[in-house]
N, C-alpha and C positions, 0 to 999 in steps of 0.2 A: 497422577490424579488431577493437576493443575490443567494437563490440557484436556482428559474426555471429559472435566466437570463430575468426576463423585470421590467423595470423602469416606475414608477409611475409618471404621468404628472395631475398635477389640469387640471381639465375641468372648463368653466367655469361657467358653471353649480351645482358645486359642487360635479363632478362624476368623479371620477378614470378611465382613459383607459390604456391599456397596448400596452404597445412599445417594442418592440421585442428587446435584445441590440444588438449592432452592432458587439458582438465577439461571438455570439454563432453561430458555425459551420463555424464560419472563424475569420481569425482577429487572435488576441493574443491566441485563441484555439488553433493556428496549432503547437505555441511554447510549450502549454501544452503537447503537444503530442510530440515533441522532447524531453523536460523537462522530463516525463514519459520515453520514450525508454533510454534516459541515464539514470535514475536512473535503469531500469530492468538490462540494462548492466555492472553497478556497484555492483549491490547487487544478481540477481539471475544468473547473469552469474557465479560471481565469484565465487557461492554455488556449480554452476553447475562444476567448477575446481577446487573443493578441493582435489579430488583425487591424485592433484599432489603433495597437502604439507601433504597426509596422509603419503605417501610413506616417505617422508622425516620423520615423525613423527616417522614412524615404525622403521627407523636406527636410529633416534635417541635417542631415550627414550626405547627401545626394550619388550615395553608392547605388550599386546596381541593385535590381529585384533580386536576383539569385544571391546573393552576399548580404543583404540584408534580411533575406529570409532565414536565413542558416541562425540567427539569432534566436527565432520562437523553434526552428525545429531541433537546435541545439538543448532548449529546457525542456521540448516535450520526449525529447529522445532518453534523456540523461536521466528523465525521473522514472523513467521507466528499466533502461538499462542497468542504472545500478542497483535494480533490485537483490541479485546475487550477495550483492556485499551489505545490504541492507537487511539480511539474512543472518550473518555473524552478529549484527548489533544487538538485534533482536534474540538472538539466543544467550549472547553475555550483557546486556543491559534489560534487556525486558523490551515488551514494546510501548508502556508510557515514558522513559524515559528516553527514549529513541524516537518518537513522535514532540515532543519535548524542544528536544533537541534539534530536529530538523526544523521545528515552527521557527526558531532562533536564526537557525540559518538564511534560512528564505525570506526574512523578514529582513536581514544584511543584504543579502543577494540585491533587492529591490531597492533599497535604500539606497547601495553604493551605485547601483546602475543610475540613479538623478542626477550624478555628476560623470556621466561617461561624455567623454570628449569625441570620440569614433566608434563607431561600428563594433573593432576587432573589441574594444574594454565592455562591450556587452554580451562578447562572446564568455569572456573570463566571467562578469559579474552578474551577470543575466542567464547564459545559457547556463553553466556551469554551476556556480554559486546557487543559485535559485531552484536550478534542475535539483542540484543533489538532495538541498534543504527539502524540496517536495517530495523527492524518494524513500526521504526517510521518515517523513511524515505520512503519506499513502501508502505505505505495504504495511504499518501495524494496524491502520485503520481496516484493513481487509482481511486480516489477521486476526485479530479480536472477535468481528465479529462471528467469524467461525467457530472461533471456540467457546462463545455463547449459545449455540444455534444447535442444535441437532433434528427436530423433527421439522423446523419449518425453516431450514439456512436456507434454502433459494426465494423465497418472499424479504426475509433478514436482508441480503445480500442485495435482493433488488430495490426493495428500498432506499435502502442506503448509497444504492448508487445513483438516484436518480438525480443527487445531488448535482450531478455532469450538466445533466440537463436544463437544471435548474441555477444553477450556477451559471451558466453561458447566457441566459440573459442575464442576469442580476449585475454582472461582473460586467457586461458589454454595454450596458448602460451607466452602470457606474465610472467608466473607466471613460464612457466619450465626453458625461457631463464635466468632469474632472480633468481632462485635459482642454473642454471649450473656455473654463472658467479660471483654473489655475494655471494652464499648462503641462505639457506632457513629466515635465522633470518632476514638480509637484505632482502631479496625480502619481506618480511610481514613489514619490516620499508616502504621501497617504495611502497607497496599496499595500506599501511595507509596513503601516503600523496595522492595517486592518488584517494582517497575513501575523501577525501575533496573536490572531484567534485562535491559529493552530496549536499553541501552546497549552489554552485552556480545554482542547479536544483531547488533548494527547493527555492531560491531567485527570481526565474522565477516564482513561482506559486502565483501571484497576484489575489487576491479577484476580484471576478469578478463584481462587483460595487465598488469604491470606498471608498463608506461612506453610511451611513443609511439615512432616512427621515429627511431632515434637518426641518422639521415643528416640531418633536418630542421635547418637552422642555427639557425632558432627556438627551438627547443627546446633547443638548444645554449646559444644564449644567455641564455635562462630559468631552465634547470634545472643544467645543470653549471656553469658559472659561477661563478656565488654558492657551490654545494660545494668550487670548486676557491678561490676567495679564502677560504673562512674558512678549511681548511686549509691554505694558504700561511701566513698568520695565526697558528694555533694551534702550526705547525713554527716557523717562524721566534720562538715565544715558546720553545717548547721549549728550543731550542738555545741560545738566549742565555741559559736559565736550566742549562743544563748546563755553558756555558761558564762562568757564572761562578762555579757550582760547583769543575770545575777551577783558577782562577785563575790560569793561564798565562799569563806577557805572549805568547804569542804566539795563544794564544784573544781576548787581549784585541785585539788586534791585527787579526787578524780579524775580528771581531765590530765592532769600529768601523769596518771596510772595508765591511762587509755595512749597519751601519746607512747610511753615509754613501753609498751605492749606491742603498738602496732611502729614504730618507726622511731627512733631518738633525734630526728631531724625529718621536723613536718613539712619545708619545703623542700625537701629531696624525699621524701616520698608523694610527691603529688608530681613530681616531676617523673619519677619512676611508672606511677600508675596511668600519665598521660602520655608515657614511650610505649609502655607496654602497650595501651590501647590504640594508639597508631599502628603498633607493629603489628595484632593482629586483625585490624580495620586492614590493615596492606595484605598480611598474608590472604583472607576472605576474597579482597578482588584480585588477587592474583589466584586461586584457586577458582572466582568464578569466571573469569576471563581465560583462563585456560580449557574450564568446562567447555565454554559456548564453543572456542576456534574448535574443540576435538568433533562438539558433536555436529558445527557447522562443515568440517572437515570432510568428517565419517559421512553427511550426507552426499558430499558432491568426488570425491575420491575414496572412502573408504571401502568397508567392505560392505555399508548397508550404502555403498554409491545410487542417487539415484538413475544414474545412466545406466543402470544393469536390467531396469524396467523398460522391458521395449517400449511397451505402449506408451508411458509417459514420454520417451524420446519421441514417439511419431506426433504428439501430442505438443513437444517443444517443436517441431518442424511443420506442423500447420498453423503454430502461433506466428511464426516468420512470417506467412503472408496473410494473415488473416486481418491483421489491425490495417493495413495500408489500404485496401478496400473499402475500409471507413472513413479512413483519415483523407484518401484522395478525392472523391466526393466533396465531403465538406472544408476542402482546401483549394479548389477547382473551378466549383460551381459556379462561384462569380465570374471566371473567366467565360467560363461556358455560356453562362446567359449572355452575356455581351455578344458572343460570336453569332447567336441564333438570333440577338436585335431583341431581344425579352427583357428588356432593362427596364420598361416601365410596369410590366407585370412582375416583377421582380419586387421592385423597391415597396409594392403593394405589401406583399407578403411574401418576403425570403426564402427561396426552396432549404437553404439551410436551418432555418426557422423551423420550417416541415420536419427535419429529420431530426431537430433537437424538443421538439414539443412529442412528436410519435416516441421517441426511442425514452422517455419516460416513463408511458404508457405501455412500454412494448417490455421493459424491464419488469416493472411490477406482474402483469399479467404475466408472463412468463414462468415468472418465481411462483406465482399461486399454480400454474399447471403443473411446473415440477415438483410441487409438494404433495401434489394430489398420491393417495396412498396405492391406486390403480394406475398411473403414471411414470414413468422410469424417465430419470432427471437426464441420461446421455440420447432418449428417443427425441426428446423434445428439444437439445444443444443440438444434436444433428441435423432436424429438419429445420432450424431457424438456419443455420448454416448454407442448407444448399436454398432455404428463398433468397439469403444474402449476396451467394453467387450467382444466383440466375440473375437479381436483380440489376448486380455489375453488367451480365452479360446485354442486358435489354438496354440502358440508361443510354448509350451513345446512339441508339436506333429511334428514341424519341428526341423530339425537335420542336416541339410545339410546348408552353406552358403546362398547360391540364397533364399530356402526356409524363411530363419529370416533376411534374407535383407528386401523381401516382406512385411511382419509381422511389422518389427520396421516400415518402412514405413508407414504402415496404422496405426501404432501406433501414429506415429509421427504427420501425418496428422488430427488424430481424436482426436487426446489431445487441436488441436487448439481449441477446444470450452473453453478455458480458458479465450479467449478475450470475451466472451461474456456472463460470470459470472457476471459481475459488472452488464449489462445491463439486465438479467434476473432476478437478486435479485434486481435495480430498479424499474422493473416490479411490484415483487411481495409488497415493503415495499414503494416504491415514494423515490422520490431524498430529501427531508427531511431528510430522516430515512438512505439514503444510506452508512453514513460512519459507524452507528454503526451497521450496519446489513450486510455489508461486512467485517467490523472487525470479525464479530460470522462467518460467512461464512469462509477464511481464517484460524482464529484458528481453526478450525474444519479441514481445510486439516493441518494444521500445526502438530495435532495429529495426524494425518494418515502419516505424511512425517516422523514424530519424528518413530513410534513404526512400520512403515510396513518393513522397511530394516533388523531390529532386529526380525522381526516375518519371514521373508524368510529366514534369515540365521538359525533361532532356528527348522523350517521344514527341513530345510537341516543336520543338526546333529542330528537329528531323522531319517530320511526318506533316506538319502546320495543321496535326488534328489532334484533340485526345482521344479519339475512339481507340488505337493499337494498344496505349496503355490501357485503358478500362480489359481491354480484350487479355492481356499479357496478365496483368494482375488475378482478373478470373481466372485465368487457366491456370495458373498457381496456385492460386487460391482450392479449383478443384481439386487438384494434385496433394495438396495437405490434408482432405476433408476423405478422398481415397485410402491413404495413410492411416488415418484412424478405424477405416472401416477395415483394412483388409490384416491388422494386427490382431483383431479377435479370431479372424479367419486362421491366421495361422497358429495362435493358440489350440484351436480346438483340434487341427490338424495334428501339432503336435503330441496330443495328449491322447486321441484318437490312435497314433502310432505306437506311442507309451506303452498305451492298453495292450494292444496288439503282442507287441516285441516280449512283456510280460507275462501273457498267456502264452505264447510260441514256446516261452524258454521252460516253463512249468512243464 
């Protein structure tokens, strides 16, 4: 009941009826969705302005482009990629204390990177340290608010992410003011304390029940328990220190009836009652740390594996090239205006600019169409899909400003079907399954974010153009968007056949 949001009430009949909770789709939801848009503005904004401490990177350490870059694409990769394992956390810790957690990390990550000596120690403490801290901080935030959401999760969802967008300026001008004024080493000290926002996002993400079935004896024996001995414990001190306050031979009287009842040696039984309550505080997370790995398990090898679902697999395999589409554009671009001599129409107004101010706009509106109740949430993910590829396909064929102003626009606007991944892949695996089937979703663009930037620049020192990449990435791109469509094709084939072979055998 903790993830579809409804509470169980005895009937008195003996029957279970479901009560709808009073936070789904309002209520403490609408904080998850603040909660969420600052975390996007914290972690993928500031991925989205790394460009400005590469710069700094490249005066300072005077390593190559390609070796220096590996540093932003090492965090943007890693936050993504360890979603899988970001998936166990969240099933044996929750997801506030797992977003928690990561704010802590990444807020190290940053910090230890002000005193990196080279390149490679930004790999360890920047890409790594940082990345991980932000993976484990971005998949509860997408995660929550799923399971806040049911009639209106793709507006939820696109809200919440427009944080990206809004984040990449906030974070790109904070981050240039900051190293014009402190220096680069100082702005990543103050980036790390400002990235212990995360912590108080993640302390906003309240389990959306309280507490389990209080009828369960287990639970009983878990969780009241140990509350009820330490307050036995903490009264029975009480009183004996009020007693002897009074000093009454007949307090005292008492009090030595009570101790010689409950223990003939009162500091060896506090000492008993404070082993026992360890002992089962340990047994509780060993019981719930085993839960999480079996049912983190069960989803990805067991027998509820989710690889046994095709469509979610053809669904992991259009994720693989679907992010690098996005990412190589606004990784690119700058080079690309330079080549066409648009550096002055450029520094006017950033075609990257363009696709971070549209894809705002393109997220929210989106989420309102897919909510629409005449609307089907995978018709409207699919055609943003193929404008996103067409769009690849045209962008190296325009040459002139106005022309790839156009282009990142529709760019911009069509990438917004990112808010509405979480609620497609809940579609396909149920909100049970959601965190660790978004975490394999996610790594999967996380590979495509890590290796598509490094595959466009390796086409361009071959080819001295990026048109072949743009071209290579769409056709890929289409190839995963086919994937999706031609899996329902064979379902209905199959079942089509089912029919068939069932009637025959009658």
């Amino acid at each position: 009941h903790e993830d579809i949001g409804y509470d169980f009430e005895d009937d008195p009949k003996d029957k279970k009826t479901l009560k709808p909770h009073p936070n789904i789709d309002g209520g403490w939801a609408w904080m998850m969705v603040l909660s969420s848009f600052f975390v996007h503005i914290l972690i993928m904004g500031s991925q989205m302005a790394l460009g400005v401490l590469n710069v700094e990177w490249l005066e300072e350490f005077h390593q190559s482009r390609g070796l220096t870059a590996w540093v932003s694409s090492l965090s943007m990769g890693i936050t993504l990629i360890v979603g899988p394992f970001i998936g166990l956390f969240i099933n044996t810790c929750g997801c506030r204390q797992t977003a928690i957690i990561g704010g802590l990390v990444n807020s190290l990550g940053w910090v230890l990177s002000a005193y990196a000596a080279n390149v490679h120690y930004l790999f360890i403490t920047f890409g790594v340290a940082a990345g991980l801290g932000s993976g484990m901080a971005y998949l509860p935030a997408v995660v929550m608010v799923g399971r806040y959401f049911q009639k209106r999760r793709a507006l939820a969802q696109g809200l919440s992410t427009t944080g990206t967008g809004f984040g990449t300026f906030l974070m790109t001008v904070l981050l240039k003011y900051l190293c014009a004024e402190y220096g680069w080493r100082n702005a990543m000290l103050i980036q790390g304390a400002v990235s212990l926002n995360l912590c108080v996002c993640g302390a906003l993400m309240r389990p959306l029940s309280p507490g389990k079935n209080p009828n369960d004896p287990g639970e009983k024996d878990l969780r009241v328990l140990p509350a009820h001995s330490t307050e036995s414990v903490k009264s029975a001190g009480q009183q004996g220190r009020t007693e002897e306050k009074d000093g009454g031979p007949g307090n005292e009287e008492t009090l030595g009836d009570l101790q010689a009842q409950e223990c003939p040696d009162r500091a060896g039984h506090r000492k008993n009652m404070w082993a026992l309550r360890i002992l089962k505080t340990l047994s509780w997370l060993t019981m719930r740390v085993r839960k999480g790995f079996e049912d983190w398990y069960s989803g990805y090898f067991g027998t509820a594996s989710l690889f046994t679902n095709r469509m979610f697999v053809a669904f992991i395999f259009w994720a693989l090239f679907a992010y690098s589409s996005f990412v190589i554009p606004f990784i690119h671009l700058p080079e690309i205006v330079n080549l066409y001599n648009l550096s002055e129409q450029n520094d006017i107004f950033p075609l990257t600019s363009i696709i971070a101010i549209v894809h705002i706009f393109g997220k929210v509106i989106l989420g309102v169409i897919a909510d629409l109740p005449c609307i089907s949430v995978w018709n409207v993910f699919l055609l943003a899909n193929f404008t996103l590829v067409l769009s690849i396909f045209i962008l190296p064929l325009m040459h002139t400003y106005a022309g790839l102003a156009v282009i990142c626009a529709l760019i911009g606007f069509s990438s917004g079907y990112f808010s509405l991944m979480p609620v497609v892949t809940e579609d396909l695996v149920g909100i049970e399954h959601l965190a660790n089937a978004y975490g394999i979703i996610i790594c999967a663009n996380g590979i495509s974010a890590l290796l598509g930037p490094p595959f466009a620049g390796w086409i361009y020192d071959i080819t001295q153009k990026y048109d072949f990449s743009f071209y290579i990435c769409g056709l890929l791109y289409m190839i995963g968007i086919l994937f999706l469509l031609i899996q329902p094709c064979i379902r209905i084939i199959e079942q089509s056949r089912r029919k068939y072979m069932d009637g025959a055998h009658v």
